[in-house]
N, C-alpha and C positions, 0 to 999 in steps of 0.2 A: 267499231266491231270489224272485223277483218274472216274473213275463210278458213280454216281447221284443214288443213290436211292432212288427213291419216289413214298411211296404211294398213289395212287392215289385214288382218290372215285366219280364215274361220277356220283352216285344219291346223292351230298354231298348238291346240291344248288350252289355249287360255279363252275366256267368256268376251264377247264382242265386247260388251260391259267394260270390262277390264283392261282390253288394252286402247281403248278410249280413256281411260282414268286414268293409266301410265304414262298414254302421250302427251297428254294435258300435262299433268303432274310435272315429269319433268322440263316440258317448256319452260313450265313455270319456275322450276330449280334452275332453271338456265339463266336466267332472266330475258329468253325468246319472247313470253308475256309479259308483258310488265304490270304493273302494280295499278291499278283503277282500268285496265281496259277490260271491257266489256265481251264476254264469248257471246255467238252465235247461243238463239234460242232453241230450246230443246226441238222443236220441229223443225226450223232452219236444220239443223246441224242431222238430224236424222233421216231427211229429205237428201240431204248433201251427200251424206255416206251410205245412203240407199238403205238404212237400218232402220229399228222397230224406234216408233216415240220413246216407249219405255228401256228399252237397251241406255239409249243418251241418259233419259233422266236416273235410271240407277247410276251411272258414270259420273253425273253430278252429285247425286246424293252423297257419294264416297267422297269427291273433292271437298263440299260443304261441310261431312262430317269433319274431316281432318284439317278443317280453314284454312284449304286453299284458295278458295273462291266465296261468295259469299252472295247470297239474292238479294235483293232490293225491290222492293213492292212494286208493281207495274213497269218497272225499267229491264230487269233482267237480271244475268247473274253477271259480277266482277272480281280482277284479282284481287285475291290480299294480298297487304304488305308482309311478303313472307318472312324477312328477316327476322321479324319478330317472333315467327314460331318455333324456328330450330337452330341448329347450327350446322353448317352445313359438314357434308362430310369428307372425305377426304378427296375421294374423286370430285367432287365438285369445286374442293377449294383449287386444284389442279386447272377443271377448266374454266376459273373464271379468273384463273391466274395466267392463262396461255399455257399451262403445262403440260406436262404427258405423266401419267404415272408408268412403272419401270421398276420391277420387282420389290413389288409394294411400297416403294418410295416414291414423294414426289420431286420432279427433276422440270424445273421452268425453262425453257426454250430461250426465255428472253430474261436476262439480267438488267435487274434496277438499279441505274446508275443513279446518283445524286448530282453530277456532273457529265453531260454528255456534248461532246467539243463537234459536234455532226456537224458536215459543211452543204448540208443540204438543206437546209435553214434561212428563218428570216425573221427582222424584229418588228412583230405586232402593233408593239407598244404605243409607236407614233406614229400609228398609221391614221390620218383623216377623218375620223370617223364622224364627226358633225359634218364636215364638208361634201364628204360624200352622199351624207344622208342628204343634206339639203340640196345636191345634184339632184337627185332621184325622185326626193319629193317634186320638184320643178315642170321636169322632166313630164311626169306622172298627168302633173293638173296640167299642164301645155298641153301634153301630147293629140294627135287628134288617128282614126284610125288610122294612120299613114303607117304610124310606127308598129299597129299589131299585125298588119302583113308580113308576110314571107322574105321580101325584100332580093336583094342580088344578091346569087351563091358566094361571090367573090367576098359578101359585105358591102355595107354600105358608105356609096360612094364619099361621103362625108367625111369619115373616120378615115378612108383612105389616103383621104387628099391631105388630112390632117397627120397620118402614120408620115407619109412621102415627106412633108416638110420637115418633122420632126427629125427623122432620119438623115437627111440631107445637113441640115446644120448641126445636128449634134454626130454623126457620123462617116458625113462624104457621102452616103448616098446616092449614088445616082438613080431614080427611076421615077416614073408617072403611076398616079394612082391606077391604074389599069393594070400595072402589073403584080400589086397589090393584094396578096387573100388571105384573108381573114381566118380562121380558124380557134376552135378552143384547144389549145394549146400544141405542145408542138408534135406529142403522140400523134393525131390528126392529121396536120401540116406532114409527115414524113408517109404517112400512112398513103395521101393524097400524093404524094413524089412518086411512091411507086406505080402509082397508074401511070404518071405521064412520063415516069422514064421507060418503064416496062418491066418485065420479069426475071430477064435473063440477063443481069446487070453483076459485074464483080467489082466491089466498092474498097477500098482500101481506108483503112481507121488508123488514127494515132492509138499507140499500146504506152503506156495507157491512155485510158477514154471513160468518155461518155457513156456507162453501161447499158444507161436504159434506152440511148440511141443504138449503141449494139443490139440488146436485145430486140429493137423490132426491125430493126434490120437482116439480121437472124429470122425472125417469123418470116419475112416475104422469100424466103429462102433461097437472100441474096448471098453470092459465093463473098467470103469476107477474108479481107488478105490483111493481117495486123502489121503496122508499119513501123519499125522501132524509131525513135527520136534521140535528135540530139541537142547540144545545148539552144540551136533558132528552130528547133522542132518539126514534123515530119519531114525525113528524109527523101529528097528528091529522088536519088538516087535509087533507093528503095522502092519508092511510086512507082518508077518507070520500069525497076524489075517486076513487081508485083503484076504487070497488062493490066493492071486497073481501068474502069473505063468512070468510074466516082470516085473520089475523095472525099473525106466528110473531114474538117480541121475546123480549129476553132485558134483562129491567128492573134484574136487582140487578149485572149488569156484563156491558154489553153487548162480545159480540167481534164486530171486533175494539177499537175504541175505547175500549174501559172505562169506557165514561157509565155513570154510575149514574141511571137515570130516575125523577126527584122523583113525591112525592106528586100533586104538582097535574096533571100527564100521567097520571101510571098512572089518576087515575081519570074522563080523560076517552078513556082506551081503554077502561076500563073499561064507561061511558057508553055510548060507539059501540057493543061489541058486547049492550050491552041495548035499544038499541033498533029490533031486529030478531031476528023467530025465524031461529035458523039460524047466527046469528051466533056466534064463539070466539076468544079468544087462548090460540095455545099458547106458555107459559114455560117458555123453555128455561133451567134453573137450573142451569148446568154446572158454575160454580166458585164457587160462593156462600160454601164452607168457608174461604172465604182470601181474609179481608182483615185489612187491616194497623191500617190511622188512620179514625177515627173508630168511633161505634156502626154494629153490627149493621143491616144494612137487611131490613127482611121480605119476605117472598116477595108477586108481584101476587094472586096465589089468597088471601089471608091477606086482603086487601080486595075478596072477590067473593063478593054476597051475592046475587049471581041464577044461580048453575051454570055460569059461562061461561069459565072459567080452565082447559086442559088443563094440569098439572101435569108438565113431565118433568124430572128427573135422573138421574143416574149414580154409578157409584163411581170411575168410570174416572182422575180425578183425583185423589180422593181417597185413594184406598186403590192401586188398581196397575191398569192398562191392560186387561192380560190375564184381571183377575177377569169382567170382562164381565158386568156384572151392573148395570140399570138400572131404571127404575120409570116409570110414570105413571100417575097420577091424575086418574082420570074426572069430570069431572060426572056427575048426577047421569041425566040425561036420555040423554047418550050412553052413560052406562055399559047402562043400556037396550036401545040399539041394541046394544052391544056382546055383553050377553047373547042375545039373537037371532039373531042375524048370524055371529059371532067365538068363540061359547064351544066350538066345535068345535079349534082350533087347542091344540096341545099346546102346552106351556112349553118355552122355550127353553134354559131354564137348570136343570142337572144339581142334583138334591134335595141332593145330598152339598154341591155349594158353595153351593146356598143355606144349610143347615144351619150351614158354614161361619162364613160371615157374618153367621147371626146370632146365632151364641156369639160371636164379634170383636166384635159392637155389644152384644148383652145385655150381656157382661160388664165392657164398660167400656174394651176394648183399642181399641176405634177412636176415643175420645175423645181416649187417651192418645197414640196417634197419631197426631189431628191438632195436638193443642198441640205437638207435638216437629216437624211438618210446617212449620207456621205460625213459631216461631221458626227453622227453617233459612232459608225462604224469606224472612223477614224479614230474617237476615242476608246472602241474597244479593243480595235487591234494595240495602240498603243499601250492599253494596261495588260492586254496577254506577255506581249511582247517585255514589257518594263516587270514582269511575274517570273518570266524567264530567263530574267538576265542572271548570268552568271552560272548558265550552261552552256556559253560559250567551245568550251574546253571540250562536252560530252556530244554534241550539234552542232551542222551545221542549217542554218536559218532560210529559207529561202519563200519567195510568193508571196512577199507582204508589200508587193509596189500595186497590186490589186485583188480585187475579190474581197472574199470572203474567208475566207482561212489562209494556213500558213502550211509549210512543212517543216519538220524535222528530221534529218537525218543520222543517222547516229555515229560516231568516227571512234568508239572502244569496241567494234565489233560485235554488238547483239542485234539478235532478228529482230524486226517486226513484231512476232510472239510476242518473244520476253518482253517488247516496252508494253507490248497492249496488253497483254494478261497482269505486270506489275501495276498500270495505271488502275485495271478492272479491281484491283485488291482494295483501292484506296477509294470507291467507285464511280471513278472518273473514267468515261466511257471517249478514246479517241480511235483513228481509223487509220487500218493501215493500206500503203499504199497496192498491194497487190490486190487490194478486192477489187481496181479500178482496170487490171494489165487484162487481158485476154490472149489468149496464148500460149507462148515462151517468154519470160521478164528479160527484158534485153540489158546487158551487163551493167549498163549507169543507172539503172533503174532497181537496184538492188533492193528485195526484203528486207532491207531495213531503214526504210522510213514512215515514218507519222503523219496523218493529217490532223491538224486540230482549227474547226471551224470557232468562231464565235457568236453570228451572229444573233443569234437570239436568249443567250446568255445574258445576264445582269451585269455591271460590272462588279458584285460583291460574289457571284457566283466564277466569272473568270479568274479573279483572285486569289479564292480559296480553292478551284479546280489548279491552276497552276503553281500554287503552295503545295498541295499533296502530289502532283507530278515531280517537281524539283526533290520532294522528301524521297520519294522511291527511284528516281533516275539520274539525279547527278552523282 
């Protein structure tokens, strides 16, 4: 049973009675109530809205007549399964469709695609699911109070010492668990940047980017200078016009484009930000675990020998969405401000799942899980890829040496639009690249390319998504 809240308006024209009946009612046409939960009893609920017993109980009578709700001898009143009474109407089929009606038509917001190539995705399917469980269950009967306290804001030390090694041989790494913090995911982790860098901070982004990093970056109402890129990605040059006093880049595969930024750039970003106090690049390492052809590329922190590389990733890719669980790596200097400033802030992330993770990594389970990761997605780009062959002639192919998606770019001259709206016909749903620019699109970045992700696609779904692509765009 849950609270009612409802406006009420005694000079509306209508009976208290009445629009108690209406607000229920429609919850219930909404599916805001759902079907066996139990309403407030008629004196609770009259108590609550400061009205008569008998106002409620007429209010119910009317729901009962019309079996919306239905009493139950000593328990109370509960919903029906409305479906079964009516059909709904048109306004309704509207909003439990996402739509808006629009001179008395309905017009859905969001089109159902039967194929959607999003590169913001991940595959479920093989994700651990006994192993994990039986992490937790373990976890659970072991544990002793230790683990339901509050713990260190940073996170605990455990998992840290466990992030730091991990890091270090699978990325270059340099750092000690101390500089180390935990957070639930990286909204947080950037969130927590802006206290310890400050307010008044002008940060310069690759165009395209990271939107939802823009966007909160944007919210602290940081001055934001978009940095156009070229083929080894943000332009130095441009940094340094821009008086940036941040860079936010993502070197070992930038999104959305999938540049991997050469030595001889990272280390004249690197450069730029040594010479000035104040100065930082944050690497964003998001999907670093996956790639396909060629070696291993190291992390920009891994060549930063003056404190100037903020360090962040996630699991989010790697492991599952919902673990929520990410890291960044301080300098040396900010980790300083950090203790000052920031070490009041409690952890975001519950000790039980940190514990979690880091028996999955101590023991070896997430290694195993990325090689079984990396060969799935290795075979799905290859069947997108082996789906398209022989659009050669209409695209050019690029960002399939890692990640998660590819691009297409078009060489007969059509926009963006036209590929996305022809694919949307066939209802294969891909993304064009200008939703990722913020800005001006700087000239090699032209409107007219595609993203198409795959990962959480089937391979009988990539198939027949890149079948009806080929039929409307070669």
């Amino acid at each position: 049973m849950k609270d009612l809240t409802i406006t009420l308006h005694p000079h509306s024209g209508k009976h208290l009675y009445e629009q108690i009946y209406l607000h229920i009612k429609n919850e219930i046409r909404k599916g805001k109530l759902l079907q066996g939960e139990r309403l407030p009893s008629t004196r609770y609920l009259a108590e609550f809205l400061q009205v008569s017993r008998s106002t409620v109980e007429l209010a119910y009578e009317q729901l009962l007549s019309e079996g919306y709700i239905e009493a139950r001898p000593y328990r109370g009143y509960f919903v029906c399964p409305v479906e079964e009474l009516y059909d709904l109407g048109e306004e309704d089929k509207a909003e439990r469709a996402g739509g808006i009606i629009k001179d008395g038509k309905e017009e859905t917001d969001i089109l159902k695609f039967r194929y959607d190539f999003s590169p913001n995705t991940i595959d479920m399917s093989a994700f651990p699911y006994a192993t994990w469980k039986k992490i937790t269950k373990n976890i659970l009967v072991d544990a002793n109070s230790e683990i339901f306290s509050s713990g260190s804001p940073k996170g605990d030390y455990i998992l840290r010492e466990t992030i730091a090694h991990y890091l270090h041989t699978s990325r270059g790494v340099n750092c000690r668990p101390e500089q180390i913090i935990i957070g639930a995911g990286n909204d947080y982790l950037l969130m927590l940047l802006e206290k310890i860098l400050g307010r008044h901070v002008k940060i310069a982004m690759e165009n395209p980017t990271y939107r939802r990093a823009y966007r909160i970056f944007d919210s602290f109402a940081y001055r934001i200078s978009p940095i156009a890129m070229d083929k080894s990605g943000m332009s130095a040059d441009g940094l340094r016009e821009s008086e940036a006093d941040v860079a936010y880049v993502m070197p070992s595969h930038q999104y959305p484009t999938g540049i991997v930024m050469p030595i001889g750039r990272r280390m004249e970003l690197l450069k730029w930000a040594g010479e000035k106090e104040g100065r930082y690049l944050i690497e964003d390492d998001y999907d670093s675990e996956f790639r396909f052809r060629g070696k291993p590329v190291p992390s920009l922190q891994a060549s930063d020998r003056m404190g100037k590389v903020i360090y962040i990733g996630t699991f989010s890719k790697s492991i599952a969405p919902a673990i929520r669980i990410g890291y960044m790596v301080l300098p040396l200097p900010l980790l300083r401000i950090y203790e000052e400033k920031c070490s009041f802030y409690s952890t975001t992330v519950s000790r039980i799942d940190q514990r979690i993770l880091n028996e999955f990594i101590g023991n070896g389970h997430f290694e195993r899980h990325l090689n079984r990761m990396r060969k799935i997605y290795r075979e799905k780009q290859d069947n997108l890829l082996d789906g398209l062959r022989g659009m050669e002639k209409a695209f050019d192919v690029s960002g399939e040496n890692a990640g998660l998606h590819i691009l297409l770019q078009d060489k007969r001259g059509r926009s963006e639009k036209e590929l996305t709206d022809a694919a949307a016909k066939e209802g294969v749903r891909v993304y064009g690249l200008s939703e990722f620019c913020v800005g001006e699109i700087a000239p090699q970045w032209k409107a007219d390319t595609v993203i198409l992700g795959y990962a959480s696609l089937s391979r009988e779904q990539i198939r027949e998504g890149a079948k009806r692509l080929k039929r409307v765009w070669e």
